[in-house]
C-alpha positions as CSV (number, residue, x, y, z in Angstrom):
1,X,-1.4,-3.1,6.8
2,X,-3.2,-3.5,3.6
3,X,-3.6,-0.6,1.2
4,X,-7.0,0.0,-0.3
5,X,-7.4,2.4,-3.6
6,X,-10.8,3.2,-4.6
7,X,-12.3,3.6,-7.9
8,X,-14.1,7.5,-8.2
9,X,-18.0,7.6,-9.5
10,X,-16.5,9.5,-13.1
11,X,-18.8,6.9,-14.8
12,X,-22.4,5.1,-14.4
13,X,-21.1,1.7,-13.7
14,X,-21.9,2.1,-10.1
15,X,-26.0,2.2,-10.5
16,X,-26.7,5.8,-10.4
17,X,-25.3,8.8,-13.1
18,X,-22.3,10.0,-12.7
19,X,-22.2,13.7,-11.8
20,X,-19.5,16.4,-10.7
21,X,-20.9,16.6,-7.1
22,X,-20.5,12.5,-6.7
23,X,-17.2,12.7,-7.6
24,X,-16.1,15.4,-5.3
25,X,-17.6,14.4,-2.7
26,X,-16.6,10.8,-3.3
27,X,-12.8,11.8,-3.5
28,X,-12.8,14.1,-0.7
29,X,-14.6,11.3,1.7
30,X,-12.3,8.8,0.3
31,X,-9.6,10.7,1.6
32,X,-10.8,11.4,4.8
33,X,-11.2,7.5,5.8
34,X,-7.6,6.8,4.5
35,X,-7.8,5.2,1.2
36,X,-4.4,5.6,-0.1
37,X,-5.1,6.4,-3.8
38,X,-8.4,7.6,-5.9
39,X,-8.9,6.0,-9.5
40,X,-11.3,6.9,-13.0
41,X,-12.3,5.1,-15.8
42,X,-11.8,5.9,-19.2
43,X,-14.5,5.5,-22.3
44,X,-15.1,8.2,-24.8
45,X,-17.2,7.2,-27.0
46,X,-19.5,3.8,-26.8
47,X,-21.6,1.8,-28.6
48,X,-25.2,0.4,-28.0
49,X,-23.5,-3.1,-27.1
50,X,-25.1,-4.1,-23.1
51,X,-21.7,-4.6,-22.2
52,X,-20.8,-0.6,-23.4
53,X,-24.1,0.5,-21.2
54,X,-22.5,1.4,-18.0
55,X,-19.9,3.8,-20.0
56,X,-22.0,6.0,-22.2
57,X,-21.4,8.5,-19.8
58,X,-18.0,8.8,-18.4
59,X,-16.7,12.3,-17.5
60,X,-12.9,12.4,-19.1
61,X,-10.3,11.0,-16.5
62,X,-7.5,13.7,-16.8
63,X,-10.0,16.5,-16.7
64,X,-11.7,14.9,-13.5
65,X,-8.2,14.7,-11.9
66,X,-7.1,17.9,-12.1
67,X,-10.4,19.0,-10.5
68,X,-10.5,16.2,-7.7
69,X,-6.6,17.2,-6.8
70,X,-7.7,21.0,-6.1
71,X,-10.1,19.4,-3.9
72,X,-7.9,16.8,-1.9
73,X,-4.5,17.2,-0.6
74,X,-2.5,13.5,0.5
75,X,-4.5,10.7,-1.6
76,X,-2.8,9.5,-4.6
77,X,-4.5,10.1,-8.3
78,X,-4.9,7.9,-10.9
79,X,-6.7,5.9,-14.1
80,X,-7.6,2.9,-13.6
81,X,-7.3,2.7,-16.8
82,X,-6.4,5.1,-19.2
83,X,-7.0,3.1,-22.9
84,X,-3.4,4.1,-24.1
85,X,-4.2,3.7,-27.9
86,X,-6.6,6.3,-27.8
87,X,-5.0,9.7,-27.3
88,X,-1.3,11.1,-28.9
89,X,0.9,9.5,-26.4
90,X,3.2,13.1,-26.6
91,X,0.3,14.9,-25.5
92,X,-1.3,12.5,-22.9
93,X,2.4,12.1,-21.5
94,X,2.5,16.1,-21.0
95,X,-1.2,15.8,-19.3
96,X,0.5,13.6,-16.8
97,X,3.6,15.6,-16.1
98,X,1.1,18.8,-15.7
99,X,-1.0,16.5,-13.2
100,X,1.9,15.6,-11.1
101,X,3.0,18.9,-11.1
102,X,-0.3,20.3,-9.9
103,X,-1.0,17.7,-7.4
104,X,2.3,17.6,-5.6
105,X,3.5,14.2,-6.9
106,X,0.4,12.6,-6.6
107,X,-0.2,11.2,-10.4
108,X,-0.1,7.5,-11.3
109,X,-0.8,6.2,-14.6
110,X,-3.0,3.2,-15.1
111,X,-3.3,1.8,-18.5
112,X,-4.6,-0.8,-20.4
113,X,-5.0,-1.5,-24.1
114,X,-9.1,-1.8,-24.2
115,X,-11.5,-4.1,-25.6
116,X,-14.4,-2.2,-27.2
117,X,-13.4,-2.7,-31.1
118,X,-16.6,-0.1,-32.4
119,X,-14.9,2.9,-29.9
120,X,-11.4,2.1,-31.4
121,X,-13.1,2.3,-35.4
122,X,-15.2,5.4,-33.9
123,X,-11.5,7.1,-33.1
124,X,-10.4,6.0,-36.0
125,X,-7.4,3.7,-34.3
126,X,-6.4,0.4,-35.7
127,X,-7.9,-2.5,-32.7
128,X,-5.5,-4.7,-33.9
129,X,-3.0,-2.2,-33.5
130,X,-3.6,-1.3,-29.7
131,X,-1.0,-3.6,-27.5
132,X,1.4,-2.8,-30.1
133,X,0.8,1.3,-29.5
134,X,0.3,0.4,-26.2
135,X,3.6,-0.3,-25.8
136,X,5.2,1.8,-28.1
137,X,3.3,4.8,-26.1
138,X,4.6,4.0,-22.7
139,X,8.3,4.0,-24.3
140,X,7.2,7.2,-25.4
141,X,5.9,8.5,-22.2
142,X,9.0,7.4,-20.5
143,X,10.7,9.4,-22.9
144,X,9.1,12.2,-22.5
145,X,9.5,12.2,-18.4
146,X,13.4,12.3,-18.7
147,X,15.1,15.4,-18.2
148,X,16.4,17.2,-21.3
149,X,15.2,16.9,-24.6
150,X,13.3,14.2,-25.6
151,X,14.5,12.3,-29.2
152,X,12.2,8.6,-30.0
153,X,12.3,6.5,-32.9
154,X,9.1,4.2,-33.2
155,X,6.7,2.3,-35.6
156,X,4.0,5.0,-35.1
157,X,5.8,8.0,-33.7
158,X,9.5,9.5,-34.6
159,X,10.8,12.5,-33.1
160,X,14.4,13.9,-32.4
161,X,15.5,16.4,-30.5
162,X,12.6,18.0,-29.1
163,X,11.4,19.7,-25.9
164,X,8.4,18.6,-23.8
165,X,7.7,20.5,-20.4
166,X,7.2,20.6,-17.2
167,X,8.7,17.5,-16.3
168,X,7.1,15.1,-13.5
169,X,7.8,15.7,-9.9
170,X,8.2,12.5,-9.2
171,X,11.0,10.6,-10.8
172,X,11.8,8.8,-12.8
173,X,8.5,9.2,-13.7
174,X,4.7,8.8,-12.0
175,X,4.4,5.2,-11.6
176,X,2.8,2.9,-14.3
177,X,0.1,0.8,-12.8
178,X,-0.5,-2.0,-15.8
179,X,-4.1,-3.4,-16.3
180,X,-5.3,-6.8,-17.8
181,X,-5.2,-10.6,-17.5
182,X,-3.6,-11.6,-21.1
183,X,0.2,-12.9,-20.8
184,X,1.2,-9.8,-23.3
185,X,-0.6,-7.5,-20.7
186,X,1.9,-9.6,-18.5
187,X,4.8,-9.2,-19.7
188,X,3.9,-5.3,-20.1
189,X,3.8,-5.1,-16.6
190,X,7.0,-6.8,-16.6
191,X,8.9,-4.5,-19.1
192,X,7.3,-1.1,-17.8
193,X,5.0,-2.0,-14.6
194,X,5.3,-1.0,-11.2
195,X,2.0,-2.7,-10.5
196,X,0.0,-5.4,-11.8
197,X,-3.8,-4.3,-12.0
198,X,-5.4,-7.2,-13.0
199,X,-9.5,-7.2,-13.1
200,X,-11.4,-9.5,-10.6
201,X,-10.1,-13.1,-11.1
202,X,-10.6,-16.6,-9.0
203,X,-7.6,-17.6,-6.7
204,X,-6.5,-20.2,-8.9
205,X,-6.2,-17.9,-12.1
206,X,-4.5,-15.0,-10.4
207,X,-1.9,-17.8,-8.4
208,X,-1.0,-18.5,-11.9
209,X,-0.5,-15.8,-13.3
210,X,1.5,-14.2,-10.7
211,X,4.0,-17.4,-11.6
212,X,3.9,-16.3,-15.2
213,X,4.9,-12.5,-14.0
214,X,7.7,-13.9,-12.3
215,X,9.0,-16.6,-14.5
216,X,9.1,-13.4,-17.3
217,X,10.7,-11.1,-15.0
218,X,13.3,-13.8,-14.7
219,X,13.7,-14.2,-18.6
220,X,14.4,-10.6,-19.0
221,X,16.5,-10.1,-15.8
222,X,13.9,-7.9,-14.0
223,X,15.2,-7.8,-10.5
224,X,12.2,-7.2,-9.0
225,X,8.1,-8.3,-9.5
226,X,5.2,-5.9,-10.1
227,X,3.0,-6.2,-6.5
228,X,-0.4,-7.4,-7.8
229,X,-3.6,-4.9,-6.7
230,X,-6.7,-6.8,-8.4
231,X,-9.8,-5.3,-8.9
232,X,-12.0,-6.1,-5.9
233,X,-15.6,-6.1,-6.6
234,X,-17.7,-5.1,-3.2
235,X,-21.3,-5.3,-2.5
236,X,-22.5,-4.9,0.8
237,X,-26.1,-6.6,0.5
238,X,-27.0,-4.6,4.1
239,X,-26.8,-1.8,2.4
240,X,-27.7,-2.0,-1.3
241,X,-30.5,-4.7,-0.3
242,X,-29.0,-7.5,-2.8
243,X,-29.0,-10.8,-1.7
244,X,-26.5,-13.7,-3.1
245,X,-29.6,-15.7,-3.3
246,X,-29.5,-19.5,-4.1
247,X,-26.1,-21.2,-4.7
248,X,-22.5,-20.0,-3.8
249,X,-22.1,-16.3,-2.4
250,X,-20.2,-14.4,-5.1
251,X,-16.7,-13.1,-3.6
252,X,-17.4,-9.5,-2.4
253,X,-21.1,-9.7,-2.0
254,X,-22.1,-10.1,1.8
255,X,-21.5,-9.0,5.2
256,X,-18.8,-7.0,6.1
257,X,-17.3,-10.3,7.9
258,X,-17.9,-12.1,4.9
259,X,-16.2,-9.6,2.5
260,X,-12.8,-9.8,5.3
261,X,-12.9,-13.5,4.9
262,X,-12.7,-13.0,1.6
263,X,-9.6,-10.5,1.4
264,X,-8.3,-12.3,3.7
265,X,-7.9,-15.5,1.5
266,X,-6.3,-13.8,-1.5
267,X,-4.0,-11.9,1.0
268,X,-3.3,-15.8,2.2
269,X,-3.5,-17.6,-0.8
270,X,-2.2,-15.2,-3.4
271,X,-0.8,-12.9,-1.1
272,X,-2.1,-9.4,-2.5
273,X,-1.4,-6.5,0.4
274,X,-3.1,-4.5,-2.3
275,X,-6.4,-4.0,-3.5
276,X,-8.4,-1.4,-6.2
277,X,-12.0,-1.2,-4.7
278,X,-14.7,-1.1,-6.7
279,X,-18.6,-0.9,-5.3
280,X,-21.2,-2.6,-7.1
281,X,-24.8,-2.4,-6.7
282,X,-24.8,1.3,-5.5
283,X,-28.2,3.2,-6.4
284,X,-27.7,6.5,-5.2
285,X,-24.7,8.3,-4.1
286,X,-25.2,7.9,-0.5
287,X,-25.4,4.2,-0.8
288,X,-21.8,4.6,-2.0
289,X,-20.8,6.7,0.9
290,X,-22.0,4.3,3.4
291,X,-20.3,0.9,1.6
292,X,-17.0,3.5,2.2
293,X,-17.5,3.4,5.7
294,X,-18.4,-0.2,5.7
295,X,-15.4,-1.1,4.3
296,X,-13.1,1.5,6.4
297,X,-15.0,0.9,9.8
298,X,-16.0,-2.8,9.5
299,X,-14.2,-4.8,7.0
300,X,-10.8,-3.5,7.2
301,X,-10.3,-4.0,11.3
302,X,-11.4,-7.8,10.7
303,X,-8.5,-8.0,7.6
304,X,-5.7,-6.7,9.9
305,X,-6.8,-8.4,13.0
């Protein structure tokens, strides 16, 4: 059966503001239909860019957490992507444990390395610093998680001997979902992932890299391969009124059998079992809520068939 995660409205990428009420009630929905795990964005601080637009206002994804897990009870929580460089990786790796604690287990932690240079020189982080922190912080983190106390010796952080508590519930650790497309975002995923979150990519692309995850998991005698959950863009144009117009249909845009042809032919072709939804097009919260139950009641039937 494939899994479907869904990507929470902590943000205003969707259409229509963000707000506490969207997100609560987006979560607790998103549980009821069976979505297997509930994801947030991160941005903290954005530029006037048109690409930075849709994340000027983005409630913080470990705060929002911790209030959607009082609120759910089974669904999985996590970021989808937390920009590692951005926060003390000690602190942020405590934030986690706390989360798992609270939720029962239920923490996963998403990260990427970002791409918006003026919010990195806002922070006051080096940008071309931020895959080398990147991974330096998820040592870090792992480090942290053990049991016992924690000693690490890095470029940017050194410690010895040192206590960090409560520990995850889940061991060894809350799983690492890894974000990006680049080959060093791939071979991230292949030093520290138990996913592969790549963004939405063609077939082709994906196929490709998937054989570069595999070949490096080879080179350094990984046993195993990250499963790949892509992003998955979904517009239902019955119910946000869009229409693909002239030329190809864009992959997720359509009918509900038109969006299961399409999952079906990366489950075929790539074969994801996986996939992070995310709904585009939305103008109002209720839109949102009935692309769930689109997706739940119409497309997902037509997948497993």
């Amino acid at each position: 059966m494939v899994q479907y995660s869904f990507r929470l409205p902590n943000a205003d990428y969707l259409g229509f503001k963000a707000t506490t009420e969207a997100i609560v009630q987006a979560a607790v929905k998103a549980e009821e239909l069976g979505f297997d795990a509930l994801f947030v964005n991160d941005h903290v601080i954005v530029d006037d860019s048109p690409r930075s637009e849709p994340w000027r206002n983005v409630y913080d994804p470990l705060m929002a957490l911790s209030y959607v897990a009082a609120r759910t009870t089974r669904v999985m929580l996590g970021t989808s992507v937390l920009i590692m460089p951005y926060r003390n990786p000690v602190v942020t790796a405590k934030m986690f444990a706390t989360l798992d604690q609270m939720s029962g287990g239920r923490a996963i932690a998403g990260v990427g390395s970002g791409w918006n240079e003026a919010e990195y020189n806002a922070l006051g982080i080096p940008f071309r610093q931020r895959g080398a922190r990147t991974d330096e912080y998820l040592r870090i983190w792992q480090a942290c998680w053990e049991p016992g106390p924690v000693t690490f010796q890095g470029r940017f952080f050194s410690f010895e001997n040192m206590h960090v508590e409560p520990k995850p519930v889940q061991q060894p650790h809350p799983p690492l979902w890894i974000g990006g497309s680049s080959q060093a975002s791939l071979r991230r995923a292949a030093h520290f992932g138990q996913v592969w979150q790549p963004t939405p990519t063609v077939l082709d692309t994906l196929v490709s890299s998937q054989n570069y995850l595999r070949d490096y998991c080879g080179e350094i005698e990984r046993g195993d391969v990250p499963p790949t959950r892509m992003s998955f863009r979904v517009n239902f144009s019955h119910i946000t009124g869009s229409s693909s117009g002239a030329g190809e249909r864009p992959t997720g845009q359509g009918t509900p059998q038109e969006i299961a042809s399409d999952i079906t032919r990366y489950r075929q072709e790539a074969g994801l079992e996986q996939f992070q939804v995310n709904f585009n097009g939305c103008e109002s919260l209720q839109q949102l809520l009935d692309s769930m139950d689109t997706l739940m009641g119409d497309v997902l039937p037509r997948v497993d068939a």
